[in-house]
matplotlib code that plots the C-alpha trace (Angstrom):
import matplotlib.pyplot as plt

x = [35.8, 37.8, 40.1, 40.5, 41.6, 43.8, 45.4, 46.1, 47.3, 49.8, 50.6, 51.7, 53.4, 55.5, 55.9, 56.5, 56.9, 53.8, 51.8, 53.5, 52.9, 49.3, 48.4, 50.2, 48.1, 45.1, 45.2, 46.4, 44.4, 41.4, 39.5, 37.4, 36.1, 39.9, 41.0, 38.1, 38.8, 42.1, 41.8, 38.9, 41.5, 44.4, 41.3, 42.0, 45.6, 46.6, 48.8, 49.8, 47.6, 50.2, 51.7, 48.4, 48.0, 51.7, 51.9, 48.0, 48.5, 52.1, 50.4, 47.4, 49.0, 51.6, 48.5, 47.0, 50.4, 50.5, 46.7, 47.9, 51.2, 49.1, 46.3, 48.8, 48.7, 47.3, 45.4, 44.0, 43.2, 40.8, 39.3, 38.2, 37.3, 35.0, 31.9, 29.6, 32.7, 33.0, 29.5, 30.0, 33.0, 31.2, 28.2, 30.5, 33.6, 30.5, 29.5, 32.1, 33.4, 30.4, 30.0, 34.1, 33.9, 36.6, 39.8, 41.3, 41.4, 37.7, 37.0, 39.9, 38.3, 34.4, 36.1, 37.2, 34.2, 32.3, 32.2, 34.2, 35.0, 38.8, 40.5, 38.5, 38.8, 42.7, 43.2, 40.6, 42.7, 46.2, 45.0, 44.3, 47.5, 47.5, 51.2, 52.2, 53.5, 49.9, 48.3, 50.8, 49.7, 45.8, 45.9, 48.3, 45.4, 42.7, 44.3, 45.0, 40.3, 39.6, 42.1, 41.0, 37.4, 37.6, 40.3, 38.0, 34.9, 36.9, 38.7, 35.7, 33.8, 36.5, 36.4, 32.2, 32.8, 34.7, 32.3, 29.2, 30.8, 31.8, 28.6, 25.5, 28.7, 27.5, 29.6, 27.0, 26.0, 29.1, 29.2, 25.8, 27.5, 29.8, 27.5, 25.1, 28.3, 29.7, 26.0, 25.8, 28.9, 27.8, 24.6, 25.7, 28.4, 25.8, 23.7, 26.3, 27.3, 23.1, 23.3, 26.3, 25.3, 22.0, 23.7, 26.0, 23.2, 20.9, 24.2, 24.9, 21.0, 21.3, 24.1, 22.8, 19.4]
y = [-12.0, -14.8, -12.2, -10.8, -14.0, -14.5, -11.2, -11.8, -14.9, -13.8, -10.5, -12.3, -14.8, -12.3, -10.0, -12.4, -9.8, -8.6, -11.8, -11.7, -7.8, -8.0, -10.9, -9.1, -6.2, -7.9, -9.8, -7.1, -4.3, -6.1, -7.8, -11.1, -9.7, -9.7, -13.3, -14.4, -13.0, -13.8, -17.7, -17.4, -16.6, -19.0, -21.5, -20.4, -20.8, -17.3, -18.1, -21.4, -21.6, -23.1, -19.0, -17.7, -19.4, -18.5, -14.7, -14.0, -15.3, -13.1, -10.2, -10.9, -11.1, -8.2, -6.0, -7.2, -6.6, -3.4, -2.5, -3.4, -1.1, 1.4, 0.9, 1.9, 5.4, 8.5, 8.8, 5.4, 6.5, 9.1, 7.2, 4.3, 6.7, 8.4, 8.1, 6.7, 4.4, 3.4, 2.4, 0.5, -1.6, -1.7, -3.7, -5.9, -7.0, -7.7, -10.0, -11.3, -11.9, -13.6, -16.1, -16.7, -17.3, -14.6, -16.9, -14.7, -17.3, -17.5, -13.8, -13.4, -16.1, -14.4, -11.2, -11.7, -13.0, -10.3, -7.4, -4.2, -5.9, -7.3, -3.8, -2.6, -5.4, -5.6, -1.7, -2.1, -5.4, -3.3, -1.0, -3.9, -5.3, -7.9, -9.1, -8.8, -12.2, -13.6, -11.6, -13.6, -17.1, -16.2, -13.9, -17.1, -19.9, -17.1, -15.9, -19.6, -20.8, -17.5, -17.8, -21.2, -20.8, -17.7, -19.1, -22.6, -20.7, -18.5, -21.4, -23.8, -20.7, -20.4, -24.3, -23.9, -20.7, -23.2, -26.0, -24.2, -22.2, -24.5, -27.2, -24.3, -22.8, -19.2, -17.4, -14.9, -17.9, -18.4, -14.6, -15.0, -17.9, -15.9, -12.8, -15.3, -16.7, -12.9, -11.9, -15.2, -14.3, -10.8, -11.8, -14.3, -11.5, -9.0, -11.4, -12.4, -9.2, -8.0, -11.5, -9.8, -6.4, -7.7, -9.8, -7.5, -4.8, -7.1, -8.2, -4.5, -4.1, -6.8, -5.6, -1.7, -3.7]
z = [-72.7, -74.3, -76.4, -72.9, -71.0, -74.0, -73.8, -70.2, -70.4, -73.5, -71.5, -68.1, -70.0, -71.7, -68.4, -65.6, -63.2, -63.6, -62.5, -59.0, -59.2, -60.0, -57.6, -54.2, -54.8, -56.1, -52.1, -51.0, -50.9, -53.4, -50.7, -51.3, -55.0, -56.2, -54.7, -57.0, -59.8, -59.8, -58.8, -62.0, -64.0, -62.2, -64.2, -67.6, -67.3, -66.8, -64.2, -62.1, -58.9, -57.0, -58.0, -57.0, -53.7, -52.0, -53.7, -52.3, -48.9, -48.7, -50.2, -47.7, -44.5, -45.6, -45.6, -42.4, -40.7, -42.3, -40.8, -37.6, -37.2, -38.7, -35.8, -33.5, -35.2, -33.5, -36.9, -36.9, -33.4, -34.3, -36.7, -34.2, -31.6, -33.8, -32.4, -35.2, -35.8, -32.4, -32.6, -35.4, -33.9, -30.6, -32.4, -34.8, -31.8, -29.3, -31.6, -32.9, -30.0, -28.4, -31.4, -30.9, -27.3, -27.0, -29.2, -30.9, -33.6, -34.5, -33.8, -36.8, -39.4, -38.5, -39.1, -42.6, -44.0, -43.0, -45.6, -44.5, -41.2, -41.8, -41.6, -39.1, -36.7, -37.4, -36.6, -33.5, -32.3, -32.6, -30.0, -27.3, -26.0, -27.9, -29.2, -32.2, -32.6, -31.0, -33.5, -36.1, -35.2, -35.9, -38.6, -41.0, -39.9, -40.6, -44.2, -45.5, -44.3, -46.1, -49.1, -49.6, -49.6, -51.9, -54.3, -54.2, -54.9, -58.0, -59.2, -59.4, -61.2, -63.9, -64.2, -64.6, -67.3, -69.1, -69.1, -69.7, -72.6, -74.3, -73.9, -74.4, -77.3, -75.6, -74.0, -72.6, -70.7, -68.6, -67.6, -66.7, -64.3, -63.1, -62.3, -60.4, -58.5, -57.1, -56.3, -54.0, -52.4, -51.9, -50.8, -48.2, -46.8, -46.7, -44.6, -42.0, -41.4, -41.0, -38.7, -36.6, -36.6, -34.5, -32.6, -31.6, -30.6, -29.2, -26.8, -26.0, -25.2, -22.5, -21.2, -20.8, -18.9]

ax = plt.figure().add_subplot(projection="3d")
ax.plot(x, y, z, "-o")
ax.set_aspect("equal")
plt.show()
């Protein structure tokens, strides 16, 4: 793994535009799993963080504005009105938006810690008449609580790879680390969005009473 960092590392030094290149798409379109990876590697000096930090949040919000013209689609449409879809979003915006209070701003942050719930929410929010500049204003604050967490959570991993590498001198170690720091993650979005889910049927329950 340490040939590997220090192929990277030689490879984006070399190729400039392919840091910018990899870190757009990597926020992109790679979801919480990339933004990790990448700050883990902004740790080992593959690339500045202050780079990391501005080229994620553009490539970020490019995509969510991107989700939401494309929610305006007749395509993206169909796929909301779906009826096991429509379910789905029923449950998870109830929820979301009785946890939020209904601010846009909250239901926004909730939304992209929860695993495979950004997009959707973002397409299901472009078919409300919400304005586009509105949806703006929340989706910058949202992007730069979630970048920050991930990107803290990734950076401090690569910094703890590092450290435990080099003091227990086995490297098997530190990708143990870093295995046991992704399944956390995982674990914890899996268990908000089980937390939401309920919520949001146990709301609809009421409601149907």
């Amino acid at each position: 793994m340490i040939e590997s960092i220090d192929f990277l590392r030689q490879f984006f030094f070399d190729y400039a535009f392919f840091q910018y290149l990899v870190i757009f798409l990597g926020a992109a379109f790679g979801g919480e799993f990339a933004i990790i990876s990448l700050a883990f590697l902004s740790a080992q000096d593959v690339f500045p963080l202050s780079l990391f930090l501005i080229i994620g949040f553009s490539g970020t919000l490019s995509s969510d504005i991107l989700w939401f013209f494309l929610g305006k689609t007749k395509t993206a449409g169909k796929i909301i009105d779906h009826r096991y879809a429509s379910n789905t979003i029923s449950v998870i915006m109830e929820a979301i938006h009785f946890v939020s209070r209904g601010r846009h701003l909250l239901a926004f942050v909730f939304a992209k810690f929860l695993i495979g719930t950004r997009i959707v929410v973002i397409l299901y929010v472009s078919k409300t008449n919400l304005a586009f500049k509105k949806f703006i204003q929340n989706d910058v604050i949202a992007i730069a609580v979630w970048l920050s967490i991930l990107t803290s959570i990734g950076f401090l991993s690569g910094l703890g790879f590092i450290y435990i590498s080099r003091i227990l001198k086995n490297i098997y170690a530190g990708i143990g680390f870093i295995i046991l720091i992704i399944l956390v993650v995982v674990v914890v979005q899996v268990w908000l969005k089980r937390l939401f889910t309920k919520e949001g049927e146990d709301i609809i329950k009421k409601n149907d009473l």
